[in-house]
SEKE-341484 format. One line per field, with one value per residue: residue number from 1; z, y, x of N, C-alpha, C, O in turn. Coordinates in Angstrom, 1 decimal, padded with zeros to 4 digits. Layout:
<kemars>
resi = c(NUM|...)
n_pz = c(Z|...)
n_py = c(Y|...)
n_px = c(X|...)
ca_pz = c(Z|...)
ca_py = c(Y|...)
ca_px = c(X|...)
c_pz = c(Z|...)
c_py = c(Y|...)
c_px = c(X|...)
o_pz = c(Z|...)
o_py = c(Y|...)
o_px = c(X|...)
</kemars>
This chain:
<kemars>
resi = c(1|2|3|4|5|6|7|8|9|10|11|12|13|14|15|16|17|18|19|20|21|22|23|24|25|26|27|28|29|30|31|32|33|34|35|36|37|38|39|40|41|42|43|44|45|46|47|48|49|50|51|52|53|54|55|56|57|58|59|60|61|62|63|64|65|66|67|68|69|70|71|72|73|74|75|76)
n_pz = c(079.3|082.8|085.4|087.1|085.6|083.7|085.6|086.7|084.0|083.5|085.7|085.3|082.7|083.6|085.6|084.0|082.2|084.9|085.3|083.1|082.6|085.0|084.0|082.3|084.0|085.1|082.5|082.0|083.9|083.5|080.4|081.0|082.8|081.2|079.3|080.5|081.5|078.7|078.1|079.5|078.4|076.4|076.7|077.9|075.6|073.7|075.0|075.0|072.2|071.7|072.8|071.3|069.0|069.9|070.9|068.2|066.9|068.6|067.8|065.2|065.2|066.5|064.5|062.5|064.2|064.1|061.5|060.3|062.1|060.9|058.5|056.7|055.0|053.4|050.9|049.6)
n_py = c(-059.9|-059.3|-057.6|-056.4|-057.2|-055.3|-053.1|-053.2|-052.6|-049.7|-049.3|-049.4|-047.8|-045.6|-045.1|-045.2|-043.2|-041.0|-040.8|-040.2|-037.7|-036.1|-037.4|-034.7|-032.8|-032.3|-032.3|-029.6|-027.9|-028.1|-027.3|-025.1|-023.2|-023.5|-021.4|-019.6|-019.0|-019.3|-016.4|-014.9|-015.0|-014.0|-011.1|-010.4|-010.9|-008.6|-006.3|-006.5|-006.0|-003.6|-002.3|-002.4|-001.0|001.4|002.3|001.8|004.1|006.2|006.7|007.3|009.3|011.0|011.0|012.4|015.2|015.5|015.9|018.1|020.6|020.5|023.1|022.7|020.7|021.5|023.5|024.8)
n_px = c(-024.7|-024.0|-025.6|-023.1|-021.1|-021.7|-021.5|-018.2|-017.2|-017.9|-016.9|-014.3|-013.8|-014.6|-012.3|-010.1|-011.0|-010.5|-007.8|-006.5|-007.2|-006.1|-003.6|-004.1|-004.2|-001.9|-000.2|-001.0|-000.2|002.3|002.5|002.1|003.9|006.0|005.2|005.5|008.6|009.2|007.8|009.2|011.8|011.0|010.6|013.0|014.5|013.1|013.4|016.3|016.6|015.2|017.3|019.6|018.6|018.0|020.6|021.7|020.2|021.1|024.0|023.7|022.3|024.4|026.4|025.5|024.4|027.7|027.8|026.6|028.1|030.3|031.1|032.7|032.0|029.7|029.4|027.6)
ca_pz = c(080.2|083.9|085.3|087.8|084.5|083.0|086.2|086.6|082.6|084.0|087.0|084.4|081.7|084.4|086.2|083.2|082.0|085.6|084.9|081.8|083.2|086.1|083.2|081.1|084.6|085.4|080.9|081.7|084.8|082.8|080.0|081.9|083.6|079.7|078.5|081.5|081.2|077.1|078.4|080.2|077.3|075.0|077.3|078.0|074.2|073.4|075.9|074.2|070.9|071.9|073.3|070.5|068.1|070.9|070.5|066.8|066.6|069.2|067.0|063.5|066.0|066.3|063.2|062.0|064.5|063.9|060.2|060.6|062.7|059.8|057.7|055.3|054.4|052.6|050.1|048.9)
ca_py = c(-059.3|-058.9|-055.9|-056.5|-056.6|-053.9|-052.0|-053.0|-052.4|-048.6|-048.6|-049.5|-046.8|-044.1|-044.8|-044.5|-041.4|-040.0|-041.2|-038.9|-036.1|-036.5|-036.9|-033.7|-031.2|-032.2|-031.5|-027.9|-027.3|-027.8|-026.1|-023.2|-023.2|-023.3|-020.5|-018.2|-018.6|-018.8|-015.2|-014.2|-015.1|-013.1|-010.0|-010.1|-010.8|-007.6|-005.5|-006.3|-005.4|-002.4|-001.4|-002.1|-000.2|002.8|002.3|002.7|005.6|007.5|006.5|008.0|010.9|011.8|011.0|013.5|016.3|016.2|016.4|019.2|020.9|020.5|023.1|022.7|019.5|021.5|024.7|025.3)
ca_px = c(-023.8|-024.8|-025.6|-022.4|-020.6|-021.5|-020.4|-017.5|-017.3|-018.5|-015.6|-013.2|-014.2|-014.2|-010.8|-009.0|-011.1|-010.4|-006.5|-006.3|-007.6|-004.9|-002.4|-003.9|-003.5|000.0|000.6|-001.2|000.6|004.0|002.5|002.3|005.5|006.8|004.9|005.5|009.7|008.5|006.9|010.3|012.8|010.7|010.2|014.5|015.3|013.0|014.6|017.8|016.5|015.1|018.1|019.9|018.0|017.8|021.8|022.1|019.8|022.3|025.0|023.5|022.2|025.6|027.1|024.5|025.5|028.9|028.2|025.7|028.7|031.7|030.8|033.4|031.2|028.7|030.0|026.3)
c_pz = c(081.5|084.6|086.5|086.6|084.1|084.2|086.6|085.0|082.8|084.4|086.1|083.6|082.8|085.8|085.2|082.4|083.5|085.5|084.0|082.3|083.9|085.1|082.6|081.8|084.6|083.8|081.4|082.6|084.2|081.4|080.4|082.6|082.0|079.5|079.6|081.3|079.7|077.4|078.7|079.4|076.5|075.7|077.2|076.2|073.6|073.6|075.1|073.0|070.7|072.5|072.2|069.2|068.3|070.4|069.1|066.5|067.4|068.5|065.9|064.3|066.1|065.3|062.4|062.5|064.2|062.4|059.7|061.1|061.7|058.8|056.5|054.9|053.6|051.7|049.5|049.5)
c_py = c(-058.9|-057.6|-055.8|-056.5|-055.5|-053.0|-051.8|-052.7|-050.7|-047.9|-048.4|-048.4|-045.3|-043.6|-044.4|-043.1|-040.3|-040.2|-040.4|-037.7|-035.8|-035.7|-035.4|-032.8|-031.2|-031.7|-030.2|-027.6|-026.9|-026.7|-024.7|-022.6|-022.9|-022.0|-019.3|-018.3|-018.3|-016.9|-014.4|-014.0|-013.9|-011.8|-009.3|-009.8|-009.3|-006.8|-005.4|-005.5|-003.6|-001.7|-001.5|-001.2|001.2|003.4|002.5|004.1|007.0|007.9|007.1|009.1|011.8|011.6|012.3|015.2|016.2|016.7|017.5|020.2|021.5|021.9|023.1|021.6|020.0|023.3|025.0|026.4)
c_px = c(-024.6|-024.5|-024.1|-020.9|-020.0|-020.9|-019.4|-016.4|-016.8|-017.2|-014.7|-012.9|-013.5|-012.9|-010.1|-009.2|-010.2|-008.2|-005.7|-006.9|-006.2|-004.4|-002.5|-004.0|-002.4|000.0|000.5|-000.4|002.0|004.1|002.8|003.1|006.0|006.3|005.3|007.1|009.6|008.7|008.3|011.4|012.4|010.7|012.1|014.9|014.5|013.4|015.3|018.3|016.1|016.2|019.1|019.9|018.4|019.6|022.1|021.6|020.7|023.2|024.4|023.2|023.5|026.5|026.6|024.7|026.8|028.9|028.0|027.2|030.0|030.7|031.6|032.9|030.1|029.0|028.9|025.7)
o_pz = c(081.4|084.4|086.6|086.9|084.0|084.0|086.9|085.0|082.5|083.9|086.0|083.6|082.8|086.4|085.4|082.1|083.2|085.9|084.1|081.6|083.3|084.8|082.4|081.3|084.2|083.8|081.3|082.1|084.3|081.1|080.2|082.8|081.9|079.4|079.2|080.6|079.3|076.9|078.1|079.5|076.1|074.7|076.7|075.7|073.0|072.6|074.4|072.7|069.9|072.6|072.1|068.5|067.5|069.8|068.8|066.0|067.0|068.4|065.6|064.1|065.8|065.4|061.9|061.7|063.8|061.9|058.8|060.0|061.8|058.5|055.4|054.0|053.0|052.4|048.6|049.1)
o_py = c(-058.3|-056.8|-054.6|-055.9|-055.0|-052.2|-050.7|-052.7|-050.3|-047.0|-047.3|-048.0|-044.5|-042.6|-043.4|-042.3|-039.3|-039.2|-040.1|-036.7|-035.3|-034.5|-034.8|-031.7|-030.2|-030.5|-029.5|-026.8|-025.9|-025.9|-023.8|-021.3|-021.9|-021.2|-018.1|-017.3|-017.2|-016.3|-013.3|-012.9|-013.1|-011.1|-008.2|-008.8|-008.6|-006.2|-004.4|-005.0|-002.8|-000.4|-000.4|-000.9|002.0|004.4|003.5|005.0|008.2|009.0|008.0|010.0|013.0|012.3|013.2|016.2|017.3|017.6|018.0|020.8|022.6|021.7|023.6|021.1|019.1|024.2|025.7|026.9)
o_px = c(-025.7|-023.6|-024.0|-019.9|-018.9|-020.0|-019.1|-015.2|-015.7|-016.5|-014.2|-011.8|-012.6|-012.7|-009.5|-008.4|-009.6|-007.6|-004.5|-006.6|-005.2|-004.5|-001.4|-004.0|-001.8|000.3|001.5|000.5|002.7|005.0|003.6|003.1|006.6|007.3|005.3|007.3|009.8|009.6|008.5|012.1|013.2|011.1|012.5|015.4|015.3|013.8|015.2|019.3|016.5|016.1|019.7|020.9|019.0|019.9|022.9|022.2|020.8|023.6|025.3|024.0|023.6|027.5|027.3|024.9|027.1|029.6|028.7|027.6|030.5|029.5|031.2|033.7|029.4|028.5|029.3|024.7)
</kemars>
């Protein structure tokens, strides 16, 4: 093999490494774009749940006073 060969052997090897690189920032870039709405979904759907929770606890909170309140509910 001449050494004219091997370097275009060389050129060859290190275009398609630098080719895949390329390809694997554009992947992260889109990664990253996923994981950050990813990040946004999860933050809203918590919210939600936390508000839902916050919401039943008001609801037994006052189930509670009013029962506290009756006292013909407890003849002890």
């Amino acid at each position: 093999m001449t050494d004219s060969e091997k370097l275009d052997l060389i050129l060859e090897k290190v275009t398609t490494l630098d080719q895949k690189v390329t390809d694997l920032e554009k992947d992260m870039v889109d990664v990253k774009a996923d994981l950050k709405q990813t990040e946004r979904v999860l933050k809203n759907e918590i919210r939600k749940e936390c508000g839902l929770v916050l919401d039943e606890v008001e609801r037994v909170h006052n189930i509670l006073d009013k029962h506290k309140e009756d006292k013909s509910a407890h003849t002890a």
